[in-house]
N, C-alpha and C positions, 0 to 999 in steps of 0.2 A: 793488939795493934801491930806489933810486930811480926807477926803470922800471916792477918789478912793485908800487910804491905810487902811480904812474899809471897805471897796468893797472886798479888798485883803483879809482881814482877815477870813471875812463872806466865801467867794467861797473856799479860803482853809480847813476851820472846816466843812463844808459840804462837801467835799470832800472825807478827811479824813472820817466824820464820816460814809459816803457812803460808802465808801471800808469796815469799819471794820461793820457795819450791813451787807452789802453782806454776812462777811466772817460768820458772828454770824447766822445770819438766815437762811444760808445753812444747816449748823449743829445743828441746833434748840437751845433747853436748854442742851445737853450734852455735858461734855469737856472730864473726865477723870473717867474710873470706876473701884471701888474699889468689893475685893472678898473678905470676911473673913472666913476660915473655921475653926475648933477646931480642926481637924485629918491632916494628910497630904491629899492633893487634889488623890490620886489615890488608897485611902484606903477602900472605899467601892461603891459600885454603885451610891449612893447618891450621894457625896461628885463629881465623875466621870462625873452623870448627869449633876451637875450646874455648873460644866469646859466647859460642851461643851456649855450649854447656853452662858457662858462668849465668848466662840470663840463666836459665831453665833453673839455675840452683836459686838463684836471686827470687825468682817467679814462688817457687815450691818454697822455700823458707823465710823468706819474707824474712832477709838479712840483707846487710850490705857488702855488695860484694865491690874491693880496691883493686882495682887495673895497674902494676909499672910498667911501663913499657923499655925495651932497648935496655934490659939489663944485663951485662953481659960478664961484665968483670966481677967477681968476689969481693970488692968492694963496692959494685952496683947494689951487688945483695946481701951485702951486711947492713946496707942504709935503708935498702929497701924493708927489708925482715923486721929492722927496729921500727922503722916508723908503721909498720902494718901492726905489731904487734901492742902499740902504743893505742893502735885505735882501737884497739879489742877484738882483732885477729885471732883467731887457735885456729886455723886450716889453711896453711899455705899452697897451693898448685905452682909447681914450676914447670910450665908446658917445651920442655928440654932435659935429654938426658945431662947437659952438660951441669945442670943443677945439682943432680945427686952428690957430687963433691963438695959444692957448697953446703948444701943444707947439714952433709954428714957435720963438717966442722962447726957450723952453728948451731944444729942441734942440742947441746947440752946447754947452752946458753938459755935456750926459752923451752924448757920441760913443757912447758903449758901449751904449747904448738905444736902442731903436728902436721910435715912436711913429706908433700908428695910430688913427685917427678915420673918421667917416663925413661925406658926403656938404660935401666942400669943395674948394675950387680950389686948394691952396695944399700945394706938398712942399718937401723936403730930401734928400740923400742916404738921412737914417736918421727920417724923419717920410714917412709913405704914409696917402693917403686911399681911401677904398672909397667906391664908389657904387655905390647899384641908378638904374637907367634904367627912371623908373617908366611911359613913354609905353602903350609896347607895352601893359604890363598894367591900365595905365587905359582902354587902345582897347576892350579885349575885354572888360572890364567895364563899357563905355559899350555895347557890343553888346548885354551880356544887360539892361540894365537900359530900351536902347530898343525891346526886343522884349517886355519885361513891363509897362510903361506902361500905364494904362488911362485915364488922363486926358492923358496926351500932354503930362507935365508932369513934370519929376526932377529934381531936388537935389544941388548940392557944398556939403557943409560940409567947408571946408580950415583946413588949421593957418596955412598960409601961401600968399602969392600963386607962388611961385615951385616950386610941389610939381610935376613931370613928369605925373603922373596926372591933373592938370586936364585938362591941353590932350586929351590922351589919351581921357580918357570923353571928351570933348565933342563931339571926332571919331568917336566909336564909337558912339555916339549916335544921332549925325546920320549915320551910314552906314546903319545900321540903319532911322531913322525922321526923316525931314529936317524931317517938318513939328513936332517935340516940342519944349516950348519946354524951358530949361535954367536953370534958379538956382544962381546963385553968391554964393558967400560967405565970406571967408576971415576969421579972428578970430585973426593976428599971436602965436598962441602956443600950443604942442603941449597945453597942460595946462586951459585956461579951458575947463571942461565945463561950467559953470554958462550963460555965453553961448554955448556952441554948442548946448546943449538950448532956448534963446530962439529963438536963428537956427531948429534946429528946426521949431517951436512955427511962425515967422512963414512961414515956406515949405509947413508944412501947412497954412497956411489959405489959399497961395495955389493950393492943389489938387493940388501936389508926392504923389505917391504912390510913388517910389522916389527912395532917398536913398544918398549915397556920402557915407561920415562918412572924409574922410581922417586921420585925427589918431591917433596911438596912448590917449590917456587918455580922449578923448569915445567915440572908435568903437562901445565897448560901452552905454553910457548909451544912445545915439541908437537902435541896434538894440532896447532894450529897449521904448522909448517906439515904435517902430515897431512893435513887437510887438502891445503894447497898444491900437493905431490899428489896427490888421488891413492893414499898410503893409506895404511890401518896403523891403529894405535890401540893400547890397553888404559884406560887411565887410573888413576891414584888416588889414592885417600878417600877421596868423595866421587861420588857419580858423576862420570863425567861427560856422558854422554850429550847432554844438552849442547855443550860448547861445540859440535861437530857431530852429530847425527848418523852421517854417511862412515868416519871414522874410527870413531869410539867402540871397540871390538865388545867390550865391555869393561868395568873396572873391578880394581882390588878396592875391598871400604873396611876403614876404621871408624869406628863408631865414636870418635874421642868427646862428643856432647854426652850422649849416655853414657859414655863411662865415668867422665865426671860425677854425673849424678846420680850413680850407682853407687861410686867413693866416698860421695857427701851423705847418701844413706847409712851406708856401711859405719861412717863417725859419728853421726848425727845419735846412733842406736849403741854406741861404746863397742862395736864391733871390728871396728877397723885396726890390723893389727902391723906392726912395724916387717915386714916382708915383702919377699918378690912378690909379686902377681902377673899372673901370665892368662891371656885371654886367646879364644880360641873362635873355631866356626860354634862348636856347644854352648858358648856362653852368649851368642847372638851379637857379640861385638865387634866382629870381624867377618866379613862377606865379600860376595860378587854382586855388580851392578848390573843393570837390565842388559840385555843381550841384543846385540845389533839384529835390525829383521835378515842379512843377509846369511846369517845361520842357520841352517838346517832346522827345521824342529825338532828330528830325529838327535842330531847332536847336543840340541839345547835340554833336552830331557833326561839323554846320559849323563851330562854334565851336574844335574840336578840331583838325578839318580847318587852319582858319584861322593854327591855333598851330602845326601842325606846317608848315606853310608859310613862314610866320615865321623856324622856325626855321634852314631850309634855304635860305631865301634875303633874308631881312631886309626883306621887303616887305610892310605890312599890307596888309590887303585892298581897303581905299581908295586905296592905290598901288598896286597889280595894274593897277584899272579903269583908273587915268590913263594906264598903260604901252601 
């Protein structure tokens, strides 16, 4: 009796635990995923971009994915972190570098989580950063913008001094056209559209006739007013050609929906590991947008030529000549 009432015991716990691993290994390592953004979610393109990644994960995992919005202070997101983690959160997104600090100090707090952010120097076992390498795709949009010039004269309005796309156009620029002069001008903050349409304004009267609005919240204002000037523009982040047509020289792209759901692959499979990551033109997360018609064919093929050259051997074409 006492045998076949451990028989009993043994066949029901294997049982049981057979049903709840089916249930767990269906759905890999993800339960529940967390978004944190500093602005409201339909405040700029950016912020827009990494909503629809969250559908796309939401869609493919058939989990629920929790929206904060306007999180900004380290006490936003200690209340935030807890109450995600409470619902059965383990994959936090904070679509801000300014997160990586956070998430480093609450990290040890919730082992069981694991916290990703963008563009910062700073991990944990279970806190990972994502970076695009904006060089490349600043070079080749420093190419078309040195080959559309007609005053020999072009524009950076940046969010910040330290953005990869800078140095990049400037180099692409001056590959293209050595003698074009270049303004620069960075205004310390992704959202201040009000002084980047001034900065604007001061760089078109110094004869600037194509402009690279780095920022997610100005890019579009800048394109607009560029519109209106019968000016060229480069756009940002996402394709921007629609909003302006005649403008839109073409843009730099971040791919930040698929790379979300590249990340959520990467955890979902126990692969995702607490380090930098750095994306490029080879990983298909970062590119150029469709190309105005008033470009050459001839130069829109080199350009392409260029990119796939890039991509096969990680040389721009300014480093080709030196080699």
């Amino acid at each position: 009796m006492c045998f076949l009432k451990k028989l009993f015991i043994a066949i029901l716990f294997i049982s049981v635990c057979t049903l709840s691993a089916c249930s767990y290994f269906e759905s890999g390592n993800i339960q529940n995923v967390g978004f944190l953004v500093e602005t409201d979610i339909d405040e700029n393109p950016w912020t827009q971009t990494g909503y629809e990644g969250m559908q796309q994960i939401e869609d493919k995992y058939q989990v629920d994915v929790m929206y904060k919005e306007n999180i900004q202070s380290m006490q936003d997101v200690r209340v935030a972190v807890d109450e995600l983690a409470q619902d059965g959160v383990n994959l936090i997104f904070g679509h801000s570098n300014m997160y990586g600090e956070y998430f480093m100090e609450l990290s040890d707090s919730y082992p069981d989580v694991h916290f990703v952010y963008m563009n910062g120097g700073e991990v944990k076992s279970n806190v990972t950063s994502l970076n695009f390498d904006g060089h490349a795709m600043g070079f080749f949009a420093g190419m078309v913008a040195g080959q559309m010039t007609m005053n020999n004269d072009v524009g950076i309005i940046a969010a910040h001094s330290w953005q990869p796309e800078i140095e990049g156009f400037y180099e692409g620029v001056k590959y293209i056209s050595p003698t074009t002069e270049i303004e620069l001008d960075y205004l310390n903050d992704w959202n201040n559209t009000e002084l980047a349409l001034k900065v604007y304004e001061e760089m078109k009267e110094e004869g600037v006739d194509v402009f690279y609005p780095i920022g997610n919240s100005f890019s579009e204002p800048i394109i607009k007013k560029a519109q209106e000037d019968n000016l060229y523009a480069i756009g940002y982040l996402t394709n921007q050609t629609e909003l302006a047509p005649d403008t839109v020289l073409t843009s730099t792209l971040q791919h930040i929906d698929q790379l979300y759901l590249h990340i959520t692959d990467l955890f979902d499979k126990s692969e995702l590991q607490g380090e930098i990551y750095n994306f490029d033109f080879q990983d298909e997360f970062v590119g150029l947008g469709e190309f105005n018609e008033t470009i050459s064919d001839e130069f829109q093929e080199k350009i392409k030529s260029d990119i796939q050259r890039f991509k096969e051997t990680g040389n721009l074409p300014n480093e080709d000549n030196k080699n």
